[in-house]
C-alpha positions as CSV (number, residue, x, y, z in Angstrom):
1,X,38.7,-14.3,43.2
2,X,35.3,-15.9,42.4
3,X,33.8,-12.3,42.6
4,X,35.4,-10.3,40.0
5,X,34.0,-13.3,37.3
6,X,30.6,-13.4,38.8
7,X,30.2,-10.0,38.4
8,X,32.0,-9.8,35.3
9,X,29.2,-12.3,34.2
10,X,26.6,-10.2,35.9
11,X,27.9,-6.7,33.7
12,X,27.8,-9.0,30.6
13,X,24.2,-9.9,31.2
14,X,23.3,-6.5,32.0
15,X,24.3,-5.4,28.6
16,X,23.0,-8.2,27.0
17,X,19.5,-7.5,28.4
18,X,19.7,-3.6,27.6
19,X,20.5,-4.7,24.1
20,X,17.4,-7.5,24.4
21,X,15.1,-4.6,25.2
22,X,16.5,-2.5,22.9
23,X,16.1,-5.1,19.8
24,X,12.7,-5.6,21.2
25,X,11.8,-1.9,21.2
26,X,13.2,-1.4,17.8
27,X,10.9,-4.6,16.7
28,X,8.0,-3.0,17.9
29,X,8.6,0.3,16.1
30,X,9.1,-1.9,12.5
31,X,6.2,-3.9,13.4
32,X,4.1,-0.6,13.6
33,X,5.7,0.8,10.7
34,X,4.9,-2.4,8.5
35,X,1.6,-2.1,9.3
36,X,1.2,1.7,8.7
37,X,2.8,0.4,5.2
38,X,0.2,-3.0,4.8
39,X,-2.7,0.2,5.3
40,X,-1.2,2.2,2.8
41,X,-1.1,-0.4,0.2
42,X,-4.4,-1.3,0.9
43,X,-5.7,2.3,0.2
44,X,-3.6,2.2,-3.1
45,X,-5.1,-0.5,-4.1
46,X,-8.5,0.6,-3.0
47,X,-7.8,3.6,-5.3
48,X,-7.2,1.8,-8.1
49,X,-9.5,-0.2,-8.0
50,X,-11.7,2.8,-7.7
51,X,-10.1,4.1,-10.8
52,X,-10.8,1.9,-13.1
53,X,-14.5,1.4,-12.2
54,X,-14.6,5.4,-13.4
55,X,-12.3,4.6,-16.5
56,X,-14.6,1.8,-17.2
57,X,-17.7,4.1,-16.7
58,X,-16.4,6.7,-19.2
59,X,-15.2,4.0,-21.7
60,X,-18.9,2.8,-21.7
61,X,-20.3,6.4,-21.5
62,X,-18.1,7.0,-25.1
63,X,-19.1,3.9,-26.5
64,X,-22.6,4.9,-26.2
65,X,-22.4,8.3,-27.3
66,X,-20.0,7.2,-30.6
67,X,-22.8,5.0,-31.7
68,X,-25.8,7.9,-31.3
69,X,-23.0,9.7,-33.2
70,X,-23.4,7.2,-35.6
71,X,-26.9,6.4,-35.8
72,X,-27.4,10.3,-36.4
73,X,-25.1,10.4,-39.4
74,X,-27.2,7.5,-41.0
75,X,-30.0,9.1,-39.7
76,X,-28.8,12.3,-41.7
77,X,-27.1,10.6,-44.6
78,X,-24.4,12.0,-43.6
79,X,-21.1,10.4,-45.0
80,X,-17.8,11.2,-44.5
81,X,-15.3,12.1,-47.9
């Protein structure tokens, strides 16, 4: 009679380790996947980043060209009306 529970016990261990290693397989996959994401963000970001440096750039680049705009038309004597 002790048999049939030991290997009762042994089956239920069995599927408790498949399902260990199949959790643990499954963790890895997120873990890469997370990662893949945490890269992806970074590049976002890095984007941006890179974005508004050029926005910043051409804001700077019409500033200057609205005040020779401006310095012509006094230049000129022009005025607006």
């Amino acid at each position: 009679m002790t048999d049939e529970p030991e290997n009762l016990v042994l089956r239920y261990l069995r599927r408790i380790d498949e399902n260990v290693i199949r959790m643990d397989d499954r963790l890895s996959q997120l873990t890469m996947r997370v990662n893949d994401i945490h890269a992806a963000v970074a590049g976002l970001r890095r984007d941006q980043a890179n974005d508004a440096e050029a926005s910043a750039h051409l804001h700077a680049r019409f500033d200057q060209l609205v005040a020779e705009v401006d310095r012509i038309k006094r230049r000129l004597d022009i005025t607006e009306g």
